[in-house]
ZAMARGU-4260 file (C-alpha; in steps of 0.2 Angstrom, whole numbers, plus 5000, padded with zeros to 4 digits):
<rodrens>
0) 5024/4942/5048 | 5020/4948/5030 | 5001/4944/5033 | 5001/4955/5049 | 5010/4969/5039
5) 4997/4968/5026 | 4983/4970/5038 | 4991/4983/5048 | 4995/4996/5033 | 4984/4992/5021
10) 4978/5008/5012 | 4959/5001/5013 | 4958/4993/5031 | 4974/5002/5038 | 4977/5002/5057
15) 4992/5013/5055 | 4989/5027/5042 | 5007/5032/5034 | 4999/5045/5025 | 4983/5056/5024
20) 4972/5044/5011 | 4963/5057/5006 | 4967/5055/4989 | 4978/5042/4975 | 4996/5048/4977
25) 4991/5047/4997 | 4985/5027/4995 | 4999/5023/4985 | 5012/5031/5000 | 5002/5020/5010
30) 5003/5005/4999 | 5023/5006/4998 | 5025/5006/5014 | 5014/4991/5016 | 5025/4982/5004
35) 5040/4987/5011 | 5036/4983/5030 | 5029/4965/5023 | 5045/4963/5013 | 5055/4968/5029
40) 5048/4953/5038 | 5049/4943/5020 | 5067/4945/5015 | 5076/4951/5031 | 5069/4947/5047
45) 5061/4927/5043 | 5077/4920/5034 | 5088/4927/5049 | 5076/4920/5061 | 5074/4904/5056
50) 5092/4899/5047 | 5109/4901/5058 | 5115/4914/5042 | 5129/4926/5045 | 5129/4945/5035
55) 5145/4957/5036 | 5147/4973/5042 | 5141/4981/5027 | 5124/4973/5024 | 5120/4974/5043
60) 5122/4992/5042 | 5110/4992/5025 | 5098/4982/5035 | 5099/4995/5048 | 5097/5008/5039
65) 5081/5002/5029 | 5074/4997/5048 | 5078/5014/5055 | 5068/5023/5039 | 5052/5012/5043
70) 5053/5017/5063 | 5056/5034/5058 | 5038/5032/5049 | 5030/5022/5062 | 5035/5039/5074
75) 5029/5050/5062 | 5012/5042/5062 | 5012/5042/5079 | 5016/5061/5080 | 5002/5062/5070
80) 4989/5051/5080 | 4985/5040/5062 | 4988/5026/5074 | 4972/5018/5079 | 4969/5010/5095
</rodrens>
């Protein structure tokens, strides 16, 4: 959940580097993403997971979206090799 997120990406202990941290403006990518993996699982994936609720068209397609723009990072990091084994 938001913990594992927070471990994972974290600009200080990161086991997957979103960006070069070679300098603020790099940490900060870094945090961001952090934040908005760890709301992913906040706001998105644990109230669908654990309440029967059901979304229109609309914001599935929003939801898909924003999933697809964080995979479309994770691949980039791994294009990179800033994943760490």
């Amino acid at each position: 959940g938001v913990q594992l997120m927070q471990k994972v990406f974290s600009p200080e202990t990161s086991l997957i580097r979103l960006a070069d941290s070679a300098d603020p403006s790099e940490q900060d990518v870094q945090r961001g993403y952090m934040y908005m993996f760890a709301g992913g699982m906040s706001a998105i994936r644990n109230p669908k997971a654990h309440d029967n609720i059901e979304i229109d068209k609309n914001d599935a397609l929003r939801k898909l979206y924003f999933a697809s723009m964080l995979m479309y990072k994770l691949d980039e990091a791994e294009r990179r090799k800033w994943i760490s084994p």
